[in-house]
KOLVOFI-681728 format. One line per 3 residues: number of its first residue (from 1); their letters; for each residue z, y, x of N, C-alpha, C, CB. Coordinates in steps of 0.02 Angstrom, whole numbers. Each point is the difference from the previous one (the first is absolute). Glycine has a CB too. Example, Ala and Ser with C-alpha at 12.3 -4.5 7.8 and 13.67 -1.06 7.14 Angstrom:
% KOLVOFI-681728
1> as> 390/-284/660/0/59/-45/0/60/45/62/-59/-95 | -98/112/77/3/59/42/37/55/-39/-108/-32/59
***
This chain:
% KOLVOFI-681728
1> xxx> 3299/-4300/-1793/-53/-28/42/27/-11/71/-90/57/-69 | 77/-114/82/18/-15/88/-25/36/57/2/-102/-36 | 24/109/85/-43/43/55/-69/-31/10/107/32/65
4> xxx> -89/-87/-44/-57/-44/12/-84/32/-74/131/-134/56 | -93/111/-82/-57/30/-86/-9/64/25/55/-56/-127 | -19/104/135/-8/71/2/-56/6/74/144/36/-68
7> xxx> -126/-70/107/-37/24/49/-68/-42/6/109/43/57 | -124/-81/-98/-71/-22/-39/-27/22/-41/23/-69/16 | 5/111/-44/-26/26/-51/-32/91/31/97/-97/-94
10> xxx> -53/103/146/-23/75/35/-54/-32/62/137/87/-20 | -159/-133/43/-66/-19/32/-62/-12/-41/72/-47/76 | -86/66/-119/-58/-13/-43/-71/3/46/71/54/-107
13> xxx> -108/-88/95/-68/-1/24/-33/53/-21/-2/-108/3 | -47/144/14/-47/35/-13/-50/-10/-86/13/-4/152 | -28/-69/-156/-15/-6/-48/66/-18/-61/-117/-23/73
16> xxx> 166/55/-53/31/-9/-62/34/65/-18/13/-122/20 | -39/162/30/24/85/-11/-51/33/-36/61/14/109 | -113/-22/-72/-56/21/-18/-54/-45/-47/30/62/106
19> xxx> -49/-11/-174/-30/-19/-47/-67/-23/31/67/72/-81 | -97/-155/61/-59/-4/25/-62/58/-44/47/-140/41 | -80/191/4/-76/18/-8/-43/-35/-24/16/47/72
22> xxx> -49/-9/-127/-58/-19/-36/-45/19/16/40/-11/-68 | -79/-79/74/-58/-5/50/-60/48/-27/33/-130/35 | -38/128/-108/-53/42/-22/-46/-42/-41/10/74/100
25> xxx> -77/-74/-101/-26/-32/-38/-69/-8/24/80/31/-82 | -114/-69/89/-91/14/6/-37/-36/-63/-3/-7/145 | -32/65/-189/-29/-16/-53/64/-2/-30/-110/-56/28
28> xxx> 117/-20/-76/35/-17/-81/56/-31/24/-102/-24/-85 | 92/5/195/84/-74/20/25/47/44/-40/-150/12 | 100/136/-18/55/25/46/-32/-27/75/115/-10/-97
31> xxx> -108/45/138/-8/-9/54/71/-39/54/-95/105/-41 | 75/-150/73/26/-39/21/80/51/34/-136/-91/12 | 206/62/-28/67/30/19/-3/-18/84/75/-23/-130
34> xxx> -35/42/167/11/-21/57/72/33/12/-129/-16/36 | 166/-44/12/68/15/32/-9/17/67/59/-74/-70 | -97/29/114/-15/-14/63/-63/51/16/49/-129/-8
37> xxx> -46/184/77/-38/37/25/-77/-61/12/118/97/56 | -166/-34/-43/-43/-35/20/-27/-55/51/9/84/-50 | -47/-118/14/3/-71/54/-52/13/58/25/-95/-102
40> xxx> -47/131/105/-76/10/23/35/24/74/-96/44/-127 | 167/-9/122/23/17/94/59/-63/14/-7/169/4 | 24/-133/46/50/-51/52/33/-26/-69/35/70/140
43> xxx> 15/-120/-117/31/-21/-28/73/31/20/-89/-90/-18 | 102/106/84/69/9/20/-3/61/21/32/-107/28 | -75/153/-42/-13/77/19/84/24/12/-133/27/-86
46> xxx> 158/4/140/64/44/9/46/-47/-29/-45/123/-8 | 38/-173/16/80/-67/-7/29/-12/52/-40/-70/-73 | 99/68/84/47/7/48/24/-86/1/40/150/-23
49> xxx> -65/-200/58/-1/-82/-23/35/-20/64/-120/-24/-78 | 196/-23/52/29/-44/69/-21/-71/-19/114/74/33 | -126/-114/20/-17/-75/4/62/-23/31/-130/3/14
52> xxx> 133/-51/-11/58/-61/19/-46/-64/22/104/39/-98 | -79/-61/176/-46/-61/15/-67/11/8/70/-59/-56 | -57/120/84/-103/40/20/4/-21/82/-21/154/-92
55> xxx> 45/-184/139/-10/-46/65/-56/-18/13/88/-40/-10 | -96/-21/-33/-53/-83/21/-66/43/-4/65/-132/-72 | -103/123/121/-54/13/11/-56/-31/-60/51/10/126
58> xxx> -15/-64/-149/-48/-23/-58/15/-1/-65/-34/-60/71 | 99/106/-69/26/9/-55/8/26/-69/11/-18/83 | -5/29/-132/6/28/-70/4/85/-4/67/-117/-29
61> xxx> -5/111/62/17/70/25/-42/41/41/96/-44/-7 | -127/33/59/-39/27/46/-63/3/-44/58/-43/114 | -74/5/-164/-50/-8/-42/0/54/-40/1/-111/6
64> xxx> 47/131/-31/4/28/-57/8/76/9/43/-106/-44 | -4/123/104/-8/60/39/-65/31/28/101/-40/23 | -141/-9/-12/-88/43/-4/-30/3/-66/-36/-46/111
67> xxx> 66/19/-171/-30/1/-62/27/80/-7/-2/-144/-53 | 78/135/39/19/89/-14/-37/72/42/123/-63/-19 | -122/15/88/-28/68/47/-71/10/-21/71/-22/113
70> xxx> -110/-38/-140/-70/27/-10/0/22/-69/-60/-76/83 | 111/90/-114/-6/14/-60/30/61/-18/-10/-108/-16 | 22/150/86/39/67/-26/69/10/26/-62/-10/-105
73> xxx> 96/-56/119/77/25/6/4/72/39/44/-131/5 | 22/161/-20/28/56/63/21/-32/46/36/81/-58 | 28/-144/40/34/-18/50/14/-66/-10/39/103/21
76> xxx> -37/-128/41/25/-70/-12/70/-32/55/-143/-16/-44 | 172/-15/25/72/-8/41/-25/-81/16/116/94/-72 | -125/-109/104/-28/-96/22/90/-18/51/-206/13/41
79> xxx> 229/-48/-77/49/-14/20/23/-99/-16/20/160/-16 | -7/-177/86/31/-68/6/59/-9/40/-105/-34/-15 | 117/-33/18/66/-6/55/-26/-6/71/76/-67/-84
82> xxx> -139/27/98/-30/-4/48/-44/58/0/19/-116/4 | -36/145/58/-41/57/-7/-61/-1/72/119/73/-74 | -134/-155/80/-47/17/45/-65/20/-3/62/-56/32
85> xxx> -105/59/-97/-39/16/-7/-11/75/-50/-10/-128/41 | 62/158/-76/13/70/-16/-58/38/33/130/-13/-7 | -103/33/66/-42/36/46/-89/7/7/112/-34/49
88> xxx> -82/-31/-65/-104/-20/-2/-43/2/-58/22/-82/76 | 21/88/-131/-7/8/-55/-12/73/-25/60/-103/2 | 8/148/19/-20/65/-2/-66/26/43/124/8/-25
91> xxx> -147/-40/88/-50/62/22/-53/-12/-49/23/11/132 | -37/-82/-137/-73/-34/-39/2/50/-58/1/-147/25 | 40/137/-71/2/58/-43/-1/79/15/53/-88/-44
94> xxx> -29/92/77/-37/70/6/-58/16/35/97/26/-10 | -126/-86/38/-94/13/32/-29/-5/-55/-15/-56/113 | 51/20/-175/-61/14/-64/22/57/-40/-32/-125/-18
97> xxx> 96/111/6/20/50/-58/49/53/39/-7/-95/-110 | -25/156/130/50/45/50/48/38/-31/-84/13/72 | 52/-16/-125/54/59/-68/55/-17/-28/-88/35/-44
100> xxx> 101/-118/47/55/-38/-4/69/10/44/-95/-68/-33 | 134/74/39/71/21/30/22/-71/-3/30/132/-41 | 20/-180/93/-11/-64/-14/56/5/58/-135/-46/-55
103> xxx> 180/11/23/102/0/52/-4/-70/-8/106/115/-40 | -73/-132/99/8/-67/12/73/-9/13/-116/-15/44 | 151/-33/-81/61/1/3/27/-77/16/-3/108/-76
106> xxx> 58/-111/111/18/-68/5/36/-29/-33/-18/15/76 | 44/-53/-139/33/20/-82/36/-112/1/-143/148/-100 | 189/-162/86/12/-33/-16/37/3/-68/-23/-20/111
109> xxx> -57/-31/-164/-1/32/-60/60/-39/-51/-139/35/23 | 175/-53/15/71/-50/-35/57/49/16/-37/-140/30 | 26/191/13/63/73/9/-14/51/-25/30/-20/92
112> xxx> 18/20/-168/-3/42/-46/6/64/48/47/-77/-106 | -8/113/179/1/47/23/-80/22/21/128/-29/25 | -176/-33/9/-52/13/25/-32/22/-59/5/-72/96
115> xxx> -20/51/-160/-32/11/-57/13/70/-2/9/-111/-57 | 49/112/25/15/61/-21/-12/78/74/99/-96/-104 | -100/79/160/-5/49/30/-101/-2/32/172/-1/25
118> xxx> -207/-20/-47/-74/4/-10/11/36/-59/-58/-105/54 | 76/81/-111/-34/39/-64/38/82/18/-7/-125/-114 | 78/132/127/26/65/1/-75/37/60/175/-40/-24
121> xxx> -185/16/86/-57/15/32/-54/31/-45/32/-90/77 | -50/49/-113/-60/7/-52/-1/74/-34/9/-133/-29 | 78/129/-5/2/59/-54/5/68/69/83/-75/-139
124> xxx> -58/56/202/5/65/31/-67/16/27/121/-13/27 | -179/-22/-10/-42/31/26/-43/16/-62/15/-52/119 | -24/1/-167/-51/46/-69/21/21/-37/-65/-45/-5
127> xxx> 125/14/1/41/13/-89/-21/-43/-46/5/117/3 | -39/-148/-5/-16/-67/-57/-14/-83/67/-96/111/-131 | 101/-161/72/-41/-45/15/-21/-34/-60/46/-6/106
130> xxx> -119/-17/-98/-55/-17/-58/15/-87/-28/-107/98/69 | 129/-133/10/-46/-46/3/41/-50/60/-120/85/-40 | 168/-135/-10/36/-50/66/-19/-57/-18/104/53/29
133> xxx> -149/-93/33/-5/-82/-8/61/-42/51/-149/17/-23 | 185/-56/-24/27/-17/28/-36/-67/17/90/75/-39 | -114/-70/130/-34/-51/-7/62/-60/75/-165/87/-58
136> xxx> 189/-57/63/33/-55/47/28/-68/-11/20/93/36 | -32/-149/-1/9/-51/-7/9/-57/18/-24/56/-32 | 59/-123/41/-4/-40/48/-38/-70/-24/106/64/49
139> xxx> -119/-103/-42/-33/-57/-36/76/-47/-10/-149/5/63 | 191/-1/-33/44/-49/-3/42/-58/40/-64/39/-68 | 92/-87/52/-2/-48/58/-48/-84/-20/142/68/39
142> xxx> -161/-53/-96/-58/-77/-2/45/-68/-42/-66/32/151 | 120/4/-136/27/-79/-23/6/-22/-60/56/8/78 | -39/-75/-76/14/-21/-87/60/12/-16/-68/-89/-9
145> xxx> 76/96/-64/82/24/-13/70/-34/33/-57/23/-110 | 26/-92/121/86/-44/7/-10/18/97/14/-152/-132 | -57/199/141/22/6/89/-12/54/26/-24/-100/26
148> xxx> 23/166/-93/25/50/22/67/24/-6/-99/10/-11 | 97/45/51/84/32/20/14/66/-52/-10/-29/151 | 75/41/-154/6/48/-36/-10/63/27/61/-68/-53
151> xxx> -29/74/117/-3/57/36/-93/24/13/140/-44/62 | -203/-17/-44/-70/10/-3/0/26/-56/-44/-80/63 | 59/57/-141/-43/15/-78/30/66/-6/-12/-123/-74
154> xxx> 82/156/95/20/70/-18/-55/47/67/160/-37/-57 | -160/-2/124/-36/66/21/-81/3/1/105/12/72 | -120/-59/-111/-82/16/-46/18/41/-47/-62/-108/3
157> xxx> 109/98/-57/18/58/-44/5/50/19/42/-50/-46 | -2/51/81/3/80/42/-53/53/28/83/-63/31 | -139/11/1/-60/28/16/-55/12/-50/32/-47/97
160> xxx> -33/-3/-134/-56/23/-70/19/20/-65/-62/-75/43 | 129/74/-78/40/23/-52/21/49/29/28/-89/-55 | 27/96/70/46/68/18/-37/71/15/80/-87/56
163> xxx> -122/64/-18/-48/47/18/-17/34/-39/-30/-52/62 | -16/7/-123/-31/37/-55/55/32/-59/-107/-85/25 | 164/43/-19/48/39/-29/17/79/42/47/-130/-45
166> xxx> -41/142/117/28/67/31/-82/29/-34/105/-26/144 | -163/-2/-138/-49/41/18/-20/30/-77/-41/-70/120 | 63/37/-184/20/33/-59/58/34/16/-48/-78/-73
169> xxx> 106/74/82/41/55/-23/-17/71/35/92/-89/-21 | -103/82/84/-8/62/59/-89/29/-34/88/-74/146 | -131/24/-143/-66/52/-27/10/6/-62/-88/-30/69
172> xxx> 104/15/-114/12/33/-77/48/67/51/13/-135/-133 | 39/135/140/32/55/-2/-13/44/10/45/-41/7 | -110/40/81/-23/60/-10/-97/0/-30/116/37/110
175> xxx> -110/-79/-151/-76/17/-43/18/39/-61/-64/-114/31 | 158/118/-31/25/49/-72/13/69/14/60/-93/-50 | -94/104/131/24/62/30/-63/40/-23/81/-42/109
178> xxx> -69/92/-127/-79/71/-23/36/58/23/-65/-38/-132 | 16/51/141/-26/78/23/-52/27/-21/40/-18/84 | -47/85/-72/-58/54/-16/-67/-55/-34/39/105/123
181> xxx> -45/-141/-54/-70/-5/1/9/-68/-36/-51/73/112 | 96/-123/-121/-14/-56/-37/62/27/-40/-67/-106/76 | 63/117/-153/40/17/-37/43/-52/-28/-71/83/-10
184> xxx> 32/-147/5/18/-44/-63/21/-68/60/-104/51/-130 | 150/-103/121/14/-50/31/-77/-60/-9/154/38/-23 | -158/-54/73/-49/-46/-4/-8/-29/66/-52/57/-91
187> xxx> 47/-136/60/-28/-30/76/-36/-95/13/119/101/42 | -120/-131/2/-3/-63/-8/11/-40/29/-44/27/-40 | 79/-99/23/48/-24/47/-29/-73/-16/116/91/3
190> xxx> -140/-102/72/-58/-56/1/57/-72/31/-139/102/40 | 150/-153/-42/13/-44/45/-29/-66/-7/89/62/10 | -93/-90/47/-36/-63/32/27/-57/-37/-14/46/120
193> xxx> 2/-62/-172/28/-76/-9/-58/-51/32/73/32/-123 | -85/-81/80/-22/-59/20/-36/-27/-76/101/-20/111 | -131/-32/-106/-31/-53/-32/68/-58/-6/-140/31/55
196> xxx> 184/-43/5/59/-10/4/47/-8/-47/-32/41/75 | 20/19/-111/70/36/-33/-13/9/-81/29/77/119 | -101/-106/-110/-31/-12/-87/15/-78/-6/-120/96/-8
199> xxx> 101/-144/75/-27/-78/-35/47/-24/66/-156/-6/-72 | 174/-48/46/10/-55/61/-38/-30/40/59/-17/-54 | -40/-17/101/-20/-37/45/-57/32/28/47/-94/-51
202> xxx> -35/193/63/-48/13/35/27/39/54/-76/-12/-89 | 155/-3/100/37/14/75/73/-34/-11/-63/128/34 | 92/-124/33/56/-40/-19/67/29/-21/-54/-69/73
205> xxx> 116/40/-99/36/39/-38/17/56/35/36/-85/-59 | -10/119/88/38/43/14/-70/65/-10/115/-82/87 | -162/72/-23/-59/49/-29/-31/-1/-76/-30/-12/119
208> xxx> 35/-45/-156/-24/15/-63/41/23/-44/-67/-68/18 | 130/61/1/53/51/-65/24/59/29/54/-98/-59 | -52/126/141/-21/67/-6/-55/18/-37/45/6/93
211> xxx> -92/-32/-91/-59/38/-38/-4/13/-73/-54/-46/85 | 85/7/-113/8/8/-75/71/41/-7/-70/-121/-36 | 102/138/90/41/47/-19/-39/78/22/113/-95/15
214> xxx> -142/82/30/-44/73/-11/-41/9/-59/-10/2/114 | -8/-42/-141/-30/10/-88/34/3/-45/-70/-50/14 | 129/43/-16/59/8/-24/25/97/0/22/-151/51
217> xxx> -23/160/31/37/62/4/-43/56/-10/77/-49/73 | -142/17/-90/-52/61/-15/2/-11/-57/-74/16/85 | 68/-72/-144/-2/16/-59/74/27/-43/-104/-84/18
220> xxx> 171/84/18/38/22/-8/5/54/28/26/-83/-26 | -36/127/62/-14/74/22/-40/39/-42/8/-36/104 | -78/-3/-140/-27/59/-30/19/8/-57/-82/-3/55
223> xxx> 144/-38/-103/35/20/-62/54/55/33/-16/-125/-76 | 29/99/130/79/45/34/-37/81/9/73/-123/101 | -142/125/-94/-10/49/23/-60/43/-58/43/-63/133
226> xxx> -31/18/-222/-50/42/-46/2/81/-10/6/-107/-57 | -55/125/61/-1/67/-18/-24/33/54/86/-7/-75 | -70/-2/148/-11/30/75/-57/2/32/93/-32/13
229> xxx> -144/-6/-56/-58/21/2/-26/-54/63/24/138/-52 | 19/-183/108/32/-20/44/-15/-79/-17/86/108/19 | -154/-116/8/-17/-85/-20/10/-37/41/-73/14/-58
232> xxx> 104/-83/49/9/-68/34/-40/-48/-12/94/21/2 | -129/-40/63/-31/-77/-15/16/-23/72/-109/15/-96 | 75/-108/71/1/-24/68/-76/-45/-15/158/-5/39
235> xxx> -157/15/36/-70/-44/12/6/-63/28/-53/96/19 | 20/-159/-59/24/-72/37/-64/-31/30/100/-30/-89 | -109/40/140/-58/-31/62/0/-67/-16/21/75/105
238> xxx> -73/-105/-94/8/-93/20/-3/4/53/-49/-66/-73 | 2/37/94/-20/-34/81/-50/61/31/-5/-155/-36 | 36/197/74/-37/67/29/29/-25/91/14/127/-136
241> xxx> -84/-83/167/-1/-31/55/44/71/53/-134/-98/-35 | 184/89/32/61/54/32/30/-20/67/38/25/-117 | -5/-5/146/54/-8/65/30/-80/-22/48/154/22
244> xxx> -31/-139/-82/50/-46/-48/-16/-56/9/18/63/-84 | -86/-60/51/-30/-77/-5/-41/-21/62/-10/12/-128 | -4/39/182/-65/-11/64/17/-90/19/1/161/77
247> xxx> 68/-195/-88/-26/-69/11/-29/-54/-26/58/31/40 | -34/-18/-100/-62/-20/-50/-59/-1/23/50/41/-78 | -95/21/66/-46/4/26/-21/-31/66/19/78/-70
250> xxx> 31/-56/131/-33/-55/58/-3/-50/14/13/49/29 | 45/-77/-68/5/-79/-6/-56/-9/-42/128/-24/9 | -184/39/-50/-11/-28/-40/-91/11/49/122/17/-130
253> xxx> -123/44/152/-52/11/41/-25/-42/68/38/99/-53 | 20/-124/65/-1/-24/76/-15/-107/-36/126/137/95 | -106/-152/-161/-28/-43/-14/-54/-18/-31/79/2/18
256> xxx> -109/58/-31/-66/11/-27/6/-14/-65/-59/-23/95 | 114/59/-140/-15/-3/-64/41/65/-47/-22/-142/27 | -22/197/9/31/51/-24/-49/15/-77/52/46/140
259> xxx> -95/-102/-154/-7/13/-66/8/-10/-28/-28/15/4 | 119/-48/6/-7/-45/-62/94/79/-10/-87/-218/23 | 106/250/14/29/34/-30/-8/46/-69/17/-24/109
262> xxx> 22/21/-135/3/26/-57/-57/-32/-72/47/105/95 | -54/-190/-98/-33/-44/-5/9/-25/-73/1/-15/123 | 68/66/-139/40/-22/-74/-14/69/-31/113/-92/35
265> xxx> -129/135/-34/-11/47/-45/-71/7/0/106/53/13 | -126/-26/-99/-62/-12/-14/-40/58/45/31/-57/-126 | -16/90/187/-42/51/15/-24/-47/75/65/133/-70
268> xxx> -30/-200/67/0/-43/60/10/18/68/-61/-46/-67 | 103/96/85/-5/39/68/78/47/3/-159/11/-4 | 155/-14/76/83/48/12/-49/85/-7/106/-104/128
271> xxx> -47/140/-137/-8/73/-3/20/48/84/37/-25/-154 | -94/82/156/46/57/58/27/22/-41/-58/38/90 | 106/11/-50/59/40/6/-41/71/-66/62/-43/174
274> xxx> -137/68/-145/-4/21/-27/-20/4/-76/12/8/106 | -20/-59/-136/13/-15/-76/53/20/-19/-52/-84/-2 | 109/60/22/76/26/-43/8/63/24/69/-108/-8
277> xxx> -99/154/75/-8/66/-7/-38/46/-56/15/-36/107 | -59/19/-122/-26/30/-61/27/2/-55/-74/-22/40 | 128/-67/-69/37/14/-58/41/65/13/5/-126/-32
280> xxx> 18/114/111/77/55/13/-27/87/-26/55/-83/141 | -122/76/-113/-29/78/-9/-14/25/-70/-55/-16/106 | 20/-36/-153/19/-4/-84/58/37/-35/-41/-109/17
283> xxx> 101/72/8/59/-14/-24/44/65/23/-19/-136/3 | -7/145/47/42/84/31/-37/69/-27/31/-60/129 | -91/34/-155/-66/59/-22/37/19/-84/-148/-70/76
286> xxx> 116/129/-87/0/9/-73/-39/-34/-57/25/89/52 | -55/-126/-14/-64/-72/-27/46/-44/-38/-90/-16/115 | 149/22/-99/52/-44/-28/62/32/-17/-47/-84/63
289> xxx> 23/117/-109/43/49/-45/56/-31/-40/-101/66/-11 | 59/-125/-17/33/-30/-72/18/-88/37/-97/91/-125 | 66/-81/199/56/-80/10/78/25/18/-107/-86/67
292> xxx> 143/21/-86/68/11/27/30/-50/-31/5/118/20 | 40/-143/31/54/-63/-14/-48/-67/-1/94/76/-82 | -139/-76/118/-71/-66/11/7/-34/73/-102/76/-72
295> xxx> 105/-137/68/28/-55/48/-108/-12/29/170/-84/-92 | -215/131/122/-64/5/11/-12/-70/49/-7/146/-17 | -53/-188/-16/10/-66/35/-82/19/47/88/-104/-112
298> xxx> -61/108/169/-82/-11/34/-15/-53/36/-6/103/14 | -1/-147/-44/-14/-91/24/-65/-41/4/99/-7/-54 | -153/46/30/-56/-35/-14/25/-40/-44/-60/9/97
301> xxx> 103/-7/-157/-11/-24/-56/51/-69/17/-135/62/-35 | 178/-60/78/44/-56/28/46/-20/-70/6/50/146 | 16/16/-168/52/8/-66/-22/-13/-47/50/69/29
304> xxx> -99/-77/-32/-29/15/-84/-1/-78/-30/-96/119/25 | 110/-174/18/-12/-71/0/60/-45/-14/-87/26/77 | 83/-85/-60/36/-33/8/-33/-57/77/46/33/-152
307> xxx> -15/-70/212/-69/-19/22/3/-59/-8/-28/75/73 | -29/-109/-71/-52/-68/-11/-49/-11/39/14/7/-99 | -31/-74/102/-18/-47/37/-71/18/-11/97/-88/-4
310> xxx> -150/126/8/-54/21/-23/-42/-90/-43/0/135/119 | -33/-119/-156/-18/-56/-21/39/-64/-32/-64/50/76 | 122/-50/-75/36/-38/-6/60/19/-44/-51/-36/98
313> xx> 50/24/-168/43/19/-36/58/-70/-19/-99/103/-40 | 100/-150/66/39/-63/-27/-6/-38/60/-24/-2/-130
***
């Protein structure tokens, strides 16, 4: 057996050590099995959760960091390259949620050193981490293929691939770390794709094939990583109203036709930040036990189509 095998085979998940409990019975039917704790509390009760690209004031990340804090986290690490709004981020959170512990770090998520020395952070102040979104990202440079540069399309890669590649290897590594109190390896490893990175012509090349390589490195991580209990997905946004996209939106506001954004998907409307926070809080919860290796499309139904001329089939 290879090291590699051997040392997969000694991370076993919890449910594969331990025999599932019998639920019992009421009356003549088995009573319903369960993997996942109860739904009825937090979702992120005592999870130790780092973000990537938690900055933009209108952002995913900043979004998704009050979903965990209102949902229980212990700790949260909110870390970007830019860090002007960190600060402002941490107090707000702690005027609501004071019990939350919440480090702000300044992380450039394309330096495997910066990666890796947050998560070592992580394992020295709790000893676990639950819960990494890799949400950092750039939109790109816009262009069409015959007039982009090579040196632009590698450093979009760099910022939305690579990333999610350091932010799998470094949080798996230490979501395989246990102790006393978490015995068994377990964890979940969220990243930001796109709508992008499922369909065409819904960004331009360089941002749309990072993104399908982040659906890529998550559905290839959670075979790399069977048994560890240690789930990968990615979540693909359409048209959400972020830092990212705020010109969209004003351009579209300042001509008076901000209703016609998001005008191609059947939910007819752009999305906030906090929609794809709730998938993120799902997906990091024990609510989502049995997802893993899922490319999660939150588009108002952008994907599910092909688009057309409404009314007009010929």
């Amino acid at each position: 057996m290879s090291k590699a095998a051997r040392a997969r085979v000694q991370a076993l998940s919890e449910q594969l050590v331990k025999p599932r409990p019998d639920p019992g019975t009421f009356e003549d039917i088995p009573r319903i099995p369960t993997i996942a704790g109860d739904s009825n509390g937090p979702r992120a009760k005592d999870k130790v959760i780092l973000i990537t690209g938690a900055n933009s004031p209108l952002g995913i990340g900043r979004a998704t960091a009050h979903q965990f804090a209102r949902n229980g986290a212990r700790a949260l690490f909110l870390c970007d390259y830019s860090t002007s709004h960190l600060e402002t981020h941490k107090r707000e959170i702690a005027s609501l949620y004071p019990d939350v512990e919440v480090h702000c770090r300044r992380l450039d998520a394309g330096s495997e050193d910066d990666v890796k020395g947050v998560v070592d952070e992580c394992l020295e102040l709790y000893g676990q981490l639950d819960v990494f979104f890799a949400n950092a990202g750039v939109s790109g440079s816009g262009k069409r293929v015959l007039e982009g540069g090579a040196e632009e399309f590698m450093g979009v890669m760099r910022t939305n691939a690579l990333s999610v590649f350091l932010a799998v290897k470094h949080g798996a590594r230490a979501m395989l770390h246990t102790t006393p109190h978490k015995p068994y390896p377990s964890g979940s490893l969220i990243a930001t794709a796109s709508s992008a990175g499922l369909r065409s012509n819904a960004g331009a090349t360089d941002y749309s094939a990072s993104k399908a390589a982040v659906i890529s490195i998550m559905q290839t991580s959670c075979y790399q990583l069977a048994g560890t209990g240690i789930r990968c997905n990615a979540i693909c946004p359409g048209l959400i109203e972020t830092g990212m996209t705020r010109p969209v939106y004003e351009g579209a506001r300042a001509r008076g036709t901000e209703g016609k954004i998001g005008q191609v998907n059947p939910l007819g409307r752009g999305a906030v930040a906090d929609e794809v926070a709730r998938v993120a809080l799902f997906l990091g919860s024990e609510e989502a036990s049995y997802v893993n290796g899922q490319a999660w499309a939150v588009c108002g139904g952008l994907t599910a189509g092909h688009p057309y001329v409404l009314g007009r089939m010929a």
